[in-house]
C-alpha positions in Angstrom: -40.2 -7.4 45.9 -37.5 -5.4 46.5 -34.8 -8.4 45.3 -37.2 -8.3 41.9 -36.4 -5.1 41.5 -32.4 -5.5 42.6 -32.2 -8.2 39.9 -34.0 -6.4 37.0 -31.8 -3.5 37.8 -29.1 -6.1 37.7 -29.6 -7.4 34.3 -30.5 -4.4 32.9 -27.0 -2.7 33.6 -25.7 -6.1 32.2 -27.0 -5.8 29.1 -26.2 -2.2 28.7 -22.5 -2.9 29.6 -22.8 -5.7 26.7 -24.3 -3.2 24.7 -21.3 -0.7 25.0 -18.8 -3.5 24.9 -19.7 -4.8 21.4 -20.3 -1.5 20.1 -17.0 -0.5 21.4 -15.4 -3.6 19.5 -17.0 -2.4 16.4 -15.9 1.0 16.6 -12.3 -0.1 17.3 -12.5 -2.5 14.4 -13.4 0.2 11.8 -11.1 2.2 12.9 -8.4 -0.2 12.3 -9.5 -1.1 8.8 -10.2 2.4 8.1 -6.8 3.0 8.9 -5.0 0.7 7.1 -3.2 1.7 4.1 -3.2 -0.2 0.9 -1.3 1.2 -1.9 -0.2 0.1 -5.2 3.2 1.4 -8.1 1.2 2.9 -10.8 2.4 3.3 -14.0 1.9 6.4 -16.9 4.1 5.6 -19.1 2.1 3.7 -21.8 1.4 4.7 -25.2 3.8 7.6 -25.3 4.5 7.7 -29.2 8.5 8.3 -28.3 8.5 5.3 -26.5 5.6 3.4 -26.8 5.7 0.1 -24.2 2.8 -1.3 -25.4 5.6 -2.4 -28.5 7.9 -4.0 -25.9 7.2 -8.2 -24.6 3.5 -8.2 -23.2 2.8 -11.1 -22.1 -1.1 -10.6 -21.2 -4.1 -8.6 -22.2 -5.8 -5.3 -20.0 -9.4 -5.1 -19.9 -9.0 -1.6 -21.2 -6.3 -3.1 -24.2 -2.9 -1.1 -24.8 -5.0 2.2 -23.1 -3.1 5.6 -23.7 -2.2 7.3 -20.0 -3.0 10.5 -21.2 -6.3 9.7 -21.8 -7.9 11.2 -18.4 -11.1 8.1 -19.0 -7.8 5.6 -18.5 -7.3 7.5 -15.0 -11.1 7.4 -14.2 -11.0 4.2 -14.5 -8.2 2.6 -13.1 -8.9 5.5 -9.9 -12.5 3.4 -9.8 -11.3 0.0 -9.8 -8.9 0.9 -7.5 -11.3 2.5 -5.0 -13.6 -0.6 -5.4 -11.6 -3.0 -4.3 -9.6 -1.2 -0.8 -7.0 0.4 -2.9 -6.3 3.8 -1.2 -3.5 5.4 -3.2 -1.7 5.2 -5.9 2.4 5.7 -5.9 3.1 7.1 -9.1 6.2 6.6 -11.5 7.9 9.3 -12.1 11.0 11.1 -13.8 10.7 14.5 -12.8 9.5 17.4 -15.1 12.3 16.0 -17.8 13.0 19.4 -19.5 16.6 18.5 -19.8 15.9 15.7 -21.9 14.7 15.0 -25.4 13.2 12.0 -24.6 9.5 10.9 -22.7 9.9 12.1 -19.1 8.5 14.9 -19.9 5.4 13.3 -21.7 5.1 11.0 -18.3 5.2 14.2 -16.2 2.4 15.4 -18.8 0.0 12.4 -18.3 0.9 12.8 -13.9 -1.4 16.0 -14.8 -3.8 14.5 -17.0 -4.1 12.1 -13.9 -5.1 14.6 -11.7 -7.9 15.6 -14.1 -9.7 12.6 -13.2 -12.8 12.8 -12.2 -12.8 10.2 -9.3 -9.7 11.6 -7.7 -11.9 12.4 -4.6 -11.6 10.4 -2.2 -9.0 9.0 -3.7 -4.8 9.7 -3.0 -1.5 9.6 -5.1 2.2 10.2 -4.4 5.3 10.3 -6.6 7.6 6.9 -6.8 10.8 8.8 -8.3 12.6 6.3 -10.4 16.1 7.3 -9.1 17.6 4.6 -11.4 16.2 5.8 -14.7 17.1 9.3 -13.8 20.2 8.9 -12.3 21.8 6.3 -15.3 20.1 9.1 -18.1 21.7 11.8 -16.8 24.9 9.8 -16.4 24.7 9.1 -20.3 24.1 12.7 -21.3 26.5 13.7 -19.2 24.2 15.9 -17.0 24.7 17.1 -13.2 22.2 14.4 -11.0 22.2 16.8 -8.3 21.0 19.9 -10.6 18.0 17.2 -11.4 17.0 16.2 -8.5 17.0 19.4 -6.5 14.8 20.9 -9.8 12.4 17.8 -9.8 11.7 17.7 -6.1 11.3 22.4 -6.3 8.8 21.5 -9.2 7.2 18.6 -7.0 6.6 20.6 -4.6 5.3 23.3 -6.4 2.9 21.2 -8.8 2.1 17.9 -6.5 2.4 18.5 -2.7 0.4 20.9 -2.6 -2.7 19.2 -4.3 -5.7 18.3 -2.1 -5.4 14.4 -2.8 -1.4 14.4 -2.1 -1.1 11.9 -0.1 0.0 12.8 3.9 1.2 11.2 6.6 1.5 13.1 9.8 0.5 16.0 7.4 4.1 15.7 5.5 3.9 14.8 1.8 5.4 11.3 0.7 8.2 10.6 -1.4 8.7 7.1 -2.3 12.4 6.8 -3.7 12.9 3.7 -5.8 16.6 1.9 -4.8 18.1 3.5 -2.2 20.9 0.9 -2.5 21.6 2.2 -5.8 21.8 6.0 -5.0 24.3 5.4 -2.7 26.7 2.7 -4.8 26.7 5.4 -7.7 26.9 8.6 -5.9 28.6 7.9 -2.5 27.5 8.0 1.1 28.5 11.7 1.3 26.3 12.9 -1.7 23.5 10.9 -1.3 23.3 11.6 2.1 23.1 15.2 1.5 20.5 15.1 -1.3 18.3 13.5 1.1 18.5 15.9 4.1 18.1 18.5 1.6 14.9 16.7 0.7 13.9 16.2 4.0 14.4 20.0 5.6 13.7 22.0 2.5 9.9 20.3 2.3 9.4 18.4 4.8 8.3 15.3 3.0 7.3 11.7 4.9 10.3 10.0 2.8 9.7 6.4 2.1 13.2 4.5 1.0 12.9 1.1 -1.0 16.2 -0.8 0.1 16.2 -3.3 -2.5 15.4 -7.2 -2.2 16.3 -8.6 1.2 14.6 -10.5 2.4 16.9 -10.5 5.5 17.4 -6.5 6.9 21.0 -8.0 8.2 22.0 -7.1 4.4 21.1 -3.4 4.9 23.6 -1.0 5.4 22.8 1.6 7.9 23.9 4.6 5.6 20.7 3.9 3.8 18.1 4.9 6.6 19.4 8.4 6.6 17.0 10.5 7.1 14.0 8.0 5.9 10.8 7.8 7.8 10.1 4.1 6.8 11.8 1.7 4.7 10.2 -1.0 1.6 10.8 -3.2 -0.6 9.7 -3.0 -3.9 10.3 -6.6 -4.6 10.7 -8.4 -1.4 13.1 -11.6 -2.2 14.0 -11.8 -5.4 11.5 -13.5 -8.1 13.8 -15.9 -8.8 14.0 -17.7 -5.4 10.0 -18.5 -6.6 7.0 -18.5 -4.1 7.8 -21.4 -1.8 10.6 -19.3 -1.0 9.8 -16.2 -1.1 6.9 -17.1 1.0 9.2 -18.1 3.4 10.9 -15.7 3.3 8.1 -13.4 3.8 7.2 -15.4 7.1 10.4 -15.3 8.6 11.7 -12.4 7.8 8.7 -9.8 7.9 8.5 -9.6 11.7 12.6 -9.1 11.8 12.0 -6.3 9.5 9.4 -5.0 11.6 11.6 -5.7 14.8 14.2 -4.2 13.5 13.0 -1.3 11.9 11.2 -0.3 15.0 14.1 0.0 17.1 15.9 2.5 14.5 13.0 4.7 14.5 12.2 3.5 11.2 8.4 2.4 9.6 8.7 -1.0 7.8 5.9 -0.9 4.6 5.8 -4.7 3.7 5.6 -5.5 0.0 3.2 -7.7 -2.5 3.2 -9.0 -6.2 1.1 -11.5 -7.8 3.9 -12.7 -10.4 7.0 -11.7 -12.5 8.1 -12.3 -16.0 10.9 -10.6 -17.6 11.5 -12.1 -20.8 11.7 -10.9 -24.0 12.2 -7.0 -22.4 15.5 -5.6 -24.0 18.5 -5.4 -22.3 18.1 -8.2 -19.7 20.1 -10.7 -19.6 19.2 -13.3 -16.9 15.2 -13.3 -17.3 13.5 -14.6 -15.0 9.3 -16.3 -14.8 7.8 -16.1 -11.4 4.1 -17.8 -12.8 1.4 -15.4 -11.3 -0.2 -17.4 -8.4 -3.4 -16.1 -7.0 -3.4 -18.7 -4.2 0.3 -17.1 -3.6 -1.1 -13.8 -3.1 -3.0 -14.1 -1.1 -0.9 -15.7 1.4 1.5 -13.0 0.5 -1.0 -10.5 1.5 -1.9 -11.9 4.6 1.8 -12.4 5.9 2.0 -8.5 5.0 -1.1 -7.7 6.5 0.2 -9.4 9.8 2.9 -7.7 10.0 2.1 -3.5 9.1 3.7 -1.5 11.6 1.3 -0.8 14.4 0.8 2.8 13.8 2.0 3.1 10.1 -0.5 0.4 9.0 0.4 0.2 5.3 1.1 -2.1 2.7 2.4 -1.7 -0.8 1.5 -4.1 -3.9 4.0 -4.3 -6.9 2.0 -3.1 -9.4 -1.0 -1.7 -10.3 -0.1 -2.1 -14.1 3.4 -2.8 -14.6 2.7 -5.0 -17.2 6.4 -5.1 -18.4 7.1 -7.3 -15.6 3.9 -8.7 -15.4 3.5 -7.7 -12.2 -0.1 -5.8 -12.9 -3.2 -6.7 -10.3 -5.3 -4.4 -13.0 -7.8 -6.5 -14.9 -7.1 -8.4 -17.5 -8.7 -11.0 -20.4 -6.4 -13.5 -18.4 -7.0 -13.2 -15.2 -10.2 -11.1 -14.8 -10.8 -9.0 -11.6 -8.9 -12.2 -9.5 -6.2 -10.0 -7.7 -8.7 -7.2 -6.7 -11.1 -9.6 -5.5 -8.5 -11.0 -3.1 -7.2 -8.0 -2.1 -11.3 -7.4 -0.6 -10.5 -10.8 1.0 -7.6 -10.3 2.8 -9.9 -6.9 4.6 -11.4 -9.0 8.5 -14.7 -9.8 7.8 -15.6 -9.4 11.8 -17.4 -5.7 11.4 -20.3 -8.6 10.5 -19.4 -10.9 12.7 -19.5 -8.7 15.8 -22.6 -7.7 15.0 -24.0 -10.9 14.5 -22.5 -11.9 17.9 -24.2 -8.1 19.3 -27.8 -9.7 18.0 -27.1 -12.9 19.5 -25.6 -12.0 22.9 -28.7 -9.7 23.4 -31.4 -12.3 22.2 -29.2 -14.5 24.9 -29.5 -11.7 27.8 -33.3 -10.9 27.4 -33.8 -14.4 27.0 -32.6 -15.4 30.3 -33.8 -11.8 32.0 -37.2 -13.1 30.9 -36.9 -16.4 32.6 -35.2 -15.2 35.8 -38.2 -13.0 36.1 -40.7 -15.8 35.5 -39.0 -17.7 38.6 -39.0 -14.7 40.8 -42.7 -14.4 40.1 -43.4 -18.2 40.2 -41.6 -18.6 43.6 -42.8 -15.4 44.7 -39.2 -14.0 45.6 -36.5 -15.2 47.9 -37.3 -15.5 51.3 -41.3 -14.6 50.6 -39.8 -10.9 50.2 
């Protein structure tokens, strides 16, 4: 009997190395999803009296109608939503504290605060977007100093923001998303830029997040911009106009060269999606242009981004939350419902479920034929009449 004995021991180690294995797989599985970063542009500039947007060409209809963003329930909500449907964090506009102006950056730098009085926060993270091109063309036209402004707005970041518990970190830095790199360079100069952004980066040591414009190819970047960024974007990969055959393809073929090639600079690549865009009727543009929101194309969108999240980085950015000037907003809507959260949930692998349906199975299979190796053994009496 002593074979008996060899073979149960046999199987039994099988099926505990089975055991460890699938619950290995699982393990590694969450761990991936759990790290992988999905966050969206929010936006807090609505119903500001000054300069109320909500007046300007909306072309659809929120579930919460033309909300106020410094109501703190609007937060709470939005924050919920968010959380609901795989949204980590939220990368918030922003114009600095806006002392220096008569005008509403300093209302939007009021409702970043009444933000942060939401309830539903936990768990939950936010960073500043700066809007470099606002700020810088403003200050331009009131014939103020840029650098003055930016060096106060990033002291009085990181005085106010960095330093709240749901900042959001990576490698335990704060991030700084800065909107059109491109542009911060054409108006101020290699030389000036260059040395805003170090001083960014050494006086705070921030995780500084560049968006280097449109593309789609990263042959069009100039390698000026990636001073002293940690990873690179786009806020709107491909420009709407090309529409979503296009940019689709573009997203295919040029996603992995940006990964490829951001890689070898040192550099994260944060791959970009948006559901639509529709510019008309906004003042002051002169070329609108209608990119029909596609939910069908976002998805696809969102899995060519997915696919390609730098391996350690593992993040993604959508374009927007609730920018619904260019009708870029995934927030719900009388339109189109909950549609764009809902596929966002889809695009997260299902095989947590699957592996453990596969676990059940592969055990079922194992005892199964333990059981029936043992009734041979005993039918046959062993090999060899041991």
């Amino acid at each position: 009997m002593r074979f008996m004995a060899i073979k149960k021991n046999l199987l039994a180690i099988t099926i505990s190395l089975l055991t460890i294995s699938i619950f290995t797989s699982i393990h590694e599985i969450a761990a991936n999803e759990d790290d992988m970063m999905v966050g969206a542009y929010y936006y807090i500039w609505w119903g500001i009296p000054f300069n109320n947007h909500w007046n300007e060409s909306i072309k659809y209809t929120p579930f919460l109608g033309k909300y106020n963003s410094s109501d703190p329930l609007t937060a709470e909500r939005h924050i919920t939503w968010a959380k609901q449907h795989g949204i980590d964090f939220f990368a918030i506009s922003w114009m600095g504290e806006g002392r220096w102006l008569n005008w509403d950056f300093d209302d939007i730098d009021y409702n970043l605060k009444v933000f942060l009085s939401a309830k539903h926060l936990e768990n939950f993270n936010f960073c500043i977007f700066y809007e470099t091109v606002i700020v810088l063309n403003t200050s331009l036209n009131e014939g103020k100093n840029f650098t003055e402004i930016f060096i106060n707005d990033m002291t009085y970041a990181a005085e106010n923001y960095f330093v709240h518990p749901s900042y959001l970190k990576i490698n335990r830095k704060p991030v700084v998303f800065i909107y059109n790199i491109p542009y911060l360079y054409n108006k101020l100069g290699t030389e000036k830029a260059q040395s805003l952004l170090g001083w960014l980066k050494s006086e705070f040591d921030i995780y500084l997040v560049g968006d280097v414009g449109e593309g789609p190819s990263p042959e069009s970047l100039s390698s000026d911009w990636l001073y002293a960024l940690d990873a690179v974007t786009n806020y709107f990969f491909s420009n709407p106009s090309r529409g979503w055959h296009q940019i689709l393809e573009d997203a295919k073929n040029y996603y992995p060269l940006w990964h490829s090639s951001m890689n070898s600079s040192g550099i994260r690549f944060i791959p970009n999606v948006y559901p639509g865009f529709n510019n008309t009727g906004l003042r002051n543009v002169s070329n609108p242009v209608v990119l029909p929101a596609n939910a069908s194309a976002f998805r696809e969108m969102l899995n060519i981004a997915m696919n390609n999240t730098d391996k350690e980085l593992k993040m993604f950015m959508i374009t927007s939350w609730n920018e619904w000037l260019d009708e870029t907003a995934i927030e719900p809507s009388l339109e189109f419902g909950e549609t764009f959260l809902h596929i966002i949930l889809e695009i997260v692998p299902e095989l947590p479920s699957i592996t453990i349906l596969l676990f059940v199975t592969s055990i079922a299979i194992a005892i199964a034929y333990y059981k029936v190796n043992i009734k041979k053994i005993f039918r046959s009496g062993g090999p060899g009449g041991i």
